[in-house]
Backbone as a chain_set.jsonl record, in Angstrom:
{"seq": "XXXXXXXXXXXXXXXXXXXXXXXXXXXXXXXXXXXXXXXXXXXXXXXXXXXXXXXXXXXXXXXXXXXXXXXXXXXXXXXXXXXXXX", "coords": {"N": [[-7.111, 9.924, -110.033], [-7.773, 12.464, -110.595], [-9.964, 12.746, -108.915], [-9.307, 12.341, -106.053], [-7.398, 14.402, -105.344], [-9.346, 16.567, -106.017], [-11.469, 16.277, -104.379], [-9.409, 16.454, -102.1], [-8.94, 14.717, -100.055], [-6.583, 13.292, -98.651], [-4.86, 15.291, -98.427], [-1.904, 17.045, -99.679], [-1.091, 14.762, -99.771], [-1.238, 13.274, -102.428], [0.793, 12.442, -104.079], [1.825, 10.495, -103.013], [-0.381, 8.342, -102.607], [-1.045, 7.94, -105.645], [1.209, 6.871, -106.785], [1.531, 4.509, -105.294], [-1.577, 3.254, -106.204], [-0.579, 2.806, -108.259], [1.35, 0.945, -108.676], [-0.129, -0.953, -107.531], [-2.204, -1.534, -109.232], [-1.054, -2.553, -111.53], [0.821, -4.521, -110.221], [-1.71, -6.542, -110.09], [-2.587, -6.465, -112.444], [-0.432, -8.143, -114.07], [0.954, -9.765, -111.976], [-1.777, -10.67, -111.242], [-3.762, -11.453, -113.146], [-2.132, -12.605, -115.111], [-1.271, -10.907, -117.35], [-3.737, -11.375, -119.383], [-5.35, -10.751, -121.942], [-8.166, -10.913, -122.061], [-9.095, -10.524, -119.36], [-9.779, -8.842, -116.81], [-9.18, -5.704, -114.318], [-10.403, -4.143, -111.527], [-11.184, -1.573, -110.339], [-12.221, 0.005, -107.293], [-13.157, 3.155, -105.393], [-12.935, 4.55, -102.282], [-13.671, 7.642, -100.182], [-12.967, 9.633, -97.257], [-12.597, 12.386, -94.762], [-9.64, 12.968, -94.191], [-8.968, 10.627, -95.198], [-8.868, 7.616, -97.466], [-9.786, 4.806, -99.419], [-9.089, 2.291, -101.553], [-9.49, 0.126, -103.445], [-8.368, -2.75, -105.25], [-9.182, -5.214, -107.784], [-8.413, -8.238, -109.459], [-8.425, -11.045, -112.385], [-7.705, -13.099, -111.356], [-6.458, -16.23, -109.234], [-6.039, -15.565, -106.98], [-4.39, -15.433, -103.277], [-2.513, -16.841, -100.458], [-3.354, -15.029, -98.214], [-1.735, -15.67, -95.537], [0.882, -16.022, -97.038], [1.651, -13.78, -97.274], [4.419, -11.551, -96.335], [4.796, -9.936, -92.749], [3.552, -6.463, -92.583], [5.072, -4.785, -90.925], [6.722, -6.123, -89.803], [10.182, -6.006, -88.423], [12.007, -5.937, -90.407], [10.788, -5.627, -92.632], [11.704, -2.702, -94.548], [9.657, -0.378, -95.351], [6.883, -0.403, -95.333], [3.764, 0.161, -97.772], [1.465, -0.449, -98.203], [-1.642, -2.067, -97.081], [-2.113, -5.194, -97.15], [-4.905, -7.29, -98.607], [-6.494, -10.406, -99.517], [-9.837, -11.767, -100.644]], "CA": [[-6.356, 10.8, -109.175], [-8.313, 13.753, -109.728], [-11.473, 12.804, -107.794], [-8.789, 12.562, -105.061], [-7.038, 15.643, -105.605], [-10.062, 17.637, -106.528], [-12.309, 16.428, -102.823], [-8.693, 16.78, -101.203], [-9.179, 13.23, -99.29], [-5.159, 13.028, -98.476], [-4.359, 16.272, -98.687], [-0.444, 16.685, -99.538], [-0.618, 13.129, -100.158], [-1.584, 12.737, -103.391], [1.386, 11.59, -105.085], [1.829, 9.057, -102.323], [-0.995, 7.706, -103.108], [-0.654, 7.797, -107.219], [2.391, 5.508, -106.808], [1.11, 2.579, -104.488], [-2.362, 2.735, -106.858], [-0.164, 2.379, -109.825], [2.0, -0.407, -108.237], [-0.974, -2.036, -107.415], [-3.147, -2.108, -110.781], [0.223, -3.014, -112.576], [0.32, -5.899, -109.773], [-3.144, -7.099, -110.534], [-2.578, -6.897, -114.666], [1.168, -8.465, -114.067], [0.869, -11.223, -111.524], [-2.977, -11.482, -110.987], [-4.404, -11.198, -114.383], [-0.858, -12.444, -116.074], [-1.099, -10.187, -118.53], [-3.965, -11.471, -120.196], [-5.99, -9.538, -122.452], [-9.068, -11.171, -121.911], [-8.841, -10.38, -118.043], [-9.777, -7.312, -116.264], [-8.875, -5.357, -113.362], [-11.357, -3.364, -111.325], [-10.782, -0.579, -108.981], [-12.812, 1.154, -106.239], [-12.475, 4.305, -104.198], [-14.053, 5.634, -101.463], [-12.328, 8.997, -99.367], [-13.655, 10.628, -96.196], [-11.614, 13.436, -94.006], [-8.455, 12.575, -94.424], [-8.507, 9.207, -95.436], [-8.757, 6.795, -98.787], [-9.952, 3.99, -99.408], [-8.828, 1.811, -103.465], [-9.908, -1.719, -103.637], [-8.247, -3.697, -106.64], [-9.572, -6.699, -107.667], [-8.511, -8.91, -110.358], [-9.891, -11.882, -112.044], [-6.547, -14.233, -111.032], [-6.433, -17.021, -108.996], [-6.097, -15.775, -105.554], [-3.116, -16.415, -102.836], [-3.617, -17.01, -99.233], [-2.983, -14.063, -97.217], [-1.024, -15.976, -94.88], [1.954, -15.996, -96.964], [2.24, -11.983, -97.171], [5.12, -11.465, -94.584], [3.403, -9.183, -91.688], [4.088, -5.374, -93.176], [4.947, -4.198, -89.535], [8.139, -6.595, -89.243], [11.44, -5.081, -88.293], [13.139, -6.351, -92.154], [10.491, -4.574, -94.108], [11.831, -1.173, -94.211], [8.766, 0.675, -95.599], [5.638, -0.669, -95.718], [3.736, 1.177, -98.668], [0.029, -0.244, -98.072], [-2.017, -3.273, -96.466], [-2.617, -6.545, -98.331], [-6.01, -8.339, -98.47], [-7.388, -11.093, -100.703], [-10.583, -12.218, -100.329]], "C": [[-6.996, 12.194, -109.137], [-9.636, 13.716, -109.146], [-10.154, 13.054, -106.594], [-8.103, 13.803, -104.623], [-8.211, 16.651, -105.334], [-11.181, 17.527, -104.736], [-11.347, 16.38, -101.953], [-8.785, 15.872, -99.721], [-7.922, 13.196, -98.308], [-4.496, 14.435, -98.953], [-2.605, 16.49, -98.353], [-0.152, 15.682, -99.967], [-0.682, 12.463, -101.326], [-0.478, 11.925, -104.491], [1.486, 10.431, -104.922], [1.164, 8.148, -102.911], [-1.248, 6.784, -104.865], [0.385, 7.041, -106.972], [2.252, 4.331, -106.064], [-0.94, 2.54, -105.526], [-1.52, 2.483, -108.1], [0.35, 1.007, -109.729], [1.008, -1.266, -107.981], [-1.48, -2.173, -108.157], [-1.856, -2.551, -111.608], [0.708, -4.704, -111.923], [-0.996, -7.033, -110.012], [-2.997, -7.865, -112.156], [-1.411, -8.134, -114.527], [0.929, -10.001, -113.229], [-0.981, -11.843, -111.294], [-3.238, -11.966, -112.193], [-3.001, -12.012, -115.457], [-0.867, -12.232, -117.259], [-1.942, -10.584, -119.718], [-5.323, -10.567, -120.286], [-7.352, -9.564, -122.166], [-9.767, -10.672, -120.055], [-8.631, -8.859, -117.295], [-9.776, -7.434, -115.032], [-10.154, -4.388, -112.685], [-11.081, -2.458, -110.2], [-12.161, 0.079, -108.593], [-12.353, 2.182, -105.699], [-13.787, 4.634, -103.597], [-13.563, 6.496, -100.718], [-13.757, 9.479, -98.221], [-12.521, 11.751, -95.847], [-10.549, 12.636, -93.727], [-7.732, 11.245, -94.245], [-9.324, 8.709, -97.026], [-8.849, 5.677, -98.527], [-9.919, 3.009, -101.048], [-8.675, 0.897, -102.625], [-9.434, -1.881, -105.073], [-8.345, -4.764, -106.494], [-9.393, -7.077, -108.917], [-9.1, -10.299, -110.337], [-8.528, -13.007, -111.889], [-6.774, -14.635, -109.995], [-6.101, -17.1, -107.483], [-4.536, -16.232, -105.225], [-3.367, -16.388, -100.888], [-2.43, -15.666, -98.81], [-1.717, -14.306, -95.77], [0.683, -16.181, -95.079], [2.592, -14.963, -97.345], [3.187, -11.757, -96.162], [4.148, -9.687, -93.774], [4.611, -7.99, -91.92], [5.004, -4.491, -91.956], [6.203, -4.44, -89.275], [9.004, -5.562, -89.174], [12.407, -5.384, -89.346], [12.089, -6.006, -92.546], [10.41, -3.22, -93.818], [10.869, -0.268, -94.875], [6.939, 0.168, -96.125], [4.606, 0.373, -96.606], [2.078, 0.961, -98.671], [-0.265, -1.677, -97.776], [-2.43, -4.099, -97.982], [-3.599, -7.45, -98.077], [-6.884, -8.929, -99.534], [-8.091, -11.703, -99.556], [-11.166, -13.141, -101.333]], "O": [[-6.935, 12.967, -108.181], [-10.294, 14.737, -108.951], [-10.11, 14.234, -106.246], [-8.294, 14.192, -103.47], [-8.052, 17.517, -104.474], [-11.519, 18.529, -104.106], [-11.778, 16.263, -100.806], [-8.705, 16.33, -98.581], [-8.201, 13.068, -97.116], [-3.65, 14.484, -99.846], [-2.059, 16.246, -97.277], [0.917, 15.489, -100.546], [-0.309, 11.295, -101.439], [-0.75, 11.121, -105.382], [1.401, 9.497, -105.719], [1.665, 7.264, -103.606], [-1.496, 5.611, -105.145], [-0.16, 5.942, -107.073], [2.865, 3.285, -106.277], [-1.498, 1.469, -105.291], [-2.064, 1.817, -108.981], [-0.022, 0.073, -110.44], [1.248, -2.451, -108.211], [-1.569, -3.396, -108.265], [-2.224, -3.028, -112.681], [0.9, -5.718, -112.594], [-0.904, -8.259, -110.057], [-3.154, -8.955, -112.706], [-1.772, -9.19, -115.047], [0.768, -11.092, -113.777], [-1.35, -13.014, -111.215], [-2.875, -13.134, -112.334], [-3.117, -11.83, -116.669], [-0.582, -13.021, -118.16], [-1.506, -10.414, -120.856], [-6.025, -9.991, -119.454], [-7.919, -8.485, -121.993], [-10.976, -10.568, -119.848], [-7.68, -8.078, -117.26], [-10.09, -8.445, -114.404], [-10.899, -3.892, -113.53], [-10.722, -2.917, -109.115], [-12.988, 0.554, -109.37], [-11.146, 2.248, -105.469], [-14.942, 4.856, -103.96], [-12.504, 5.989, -100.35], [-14.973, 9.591, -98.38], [-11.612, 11.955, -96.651], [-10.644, 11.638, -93.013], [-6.722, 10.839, -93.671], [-10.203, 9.379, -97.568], [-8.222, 5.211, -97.576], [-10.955, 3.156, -101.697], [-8.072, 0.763, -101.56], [-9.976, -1.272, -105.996], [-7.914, -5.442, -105.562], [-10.061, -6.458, -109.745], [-9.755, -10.852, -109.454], [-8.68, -13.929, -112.691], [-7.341, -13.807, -109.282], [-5.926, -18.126, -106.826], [-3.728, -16.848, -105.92], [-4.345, -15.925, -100.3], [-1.233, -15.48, -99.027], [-1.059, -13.432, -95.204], [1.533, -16.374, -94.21], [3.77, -14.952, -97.703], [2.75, -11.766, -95.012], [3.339, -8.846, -94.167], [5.822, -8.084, -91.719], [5.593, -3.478, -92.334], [6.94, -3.616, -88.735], [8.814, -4.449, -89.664], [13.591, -5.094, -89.175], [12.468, -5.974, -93.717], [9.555, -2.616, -93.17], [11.353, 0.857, -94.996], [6.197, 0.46, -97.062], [4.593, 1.515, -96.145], [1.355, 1.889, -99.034], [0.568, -2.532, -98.078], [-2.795, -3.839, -99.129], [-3.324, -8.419, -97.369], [-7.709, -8.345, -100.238], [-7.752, -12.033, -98.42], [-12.162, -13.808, -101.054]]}, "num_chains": 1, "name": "protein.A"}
């Protein structure tokens, strides 16, 4: 968080951000990784003018993308960030 902070990527936004990367490496450890010790998580970032880019990748077992409901619908009241396994 402070590379992001400190090159001001999301300016204002930074907590935003700090709470959907936490939710997501805690997703990764939690359901990818299930919690084992042997099993690591790996994060990326990359930031331009006023945008961010965090890739997490664990080493679990994959799920198909197709059964993410679509973040956009009119019943999920807040979509918090896109979902893509590869």
């Amino acid at each position: 968080m402070h590379l992001i902070r400190k090159c001001q990527w999301v300016s204002g936004n930074e907590e935003d951000v700090e709470i959907a990367l936490r939710e997501a490496i805690a997703n990764a450890v939690i359901h990818g990784n299930h919690e084992d010790p042997g099993k690591q998580v790996y994060v990326g970032c990359r930031g331009g003018t006023d945008e961010v880019s965090i890739v997490i990748r664990d080493e679990g077992q994959g799920f198909d993308s197709g059964d993410v409901p679509d973040p956009t619908a009119p019943e999920i009241s807040s979509p918090a960030m896109a979902v893509e396994s590869t």
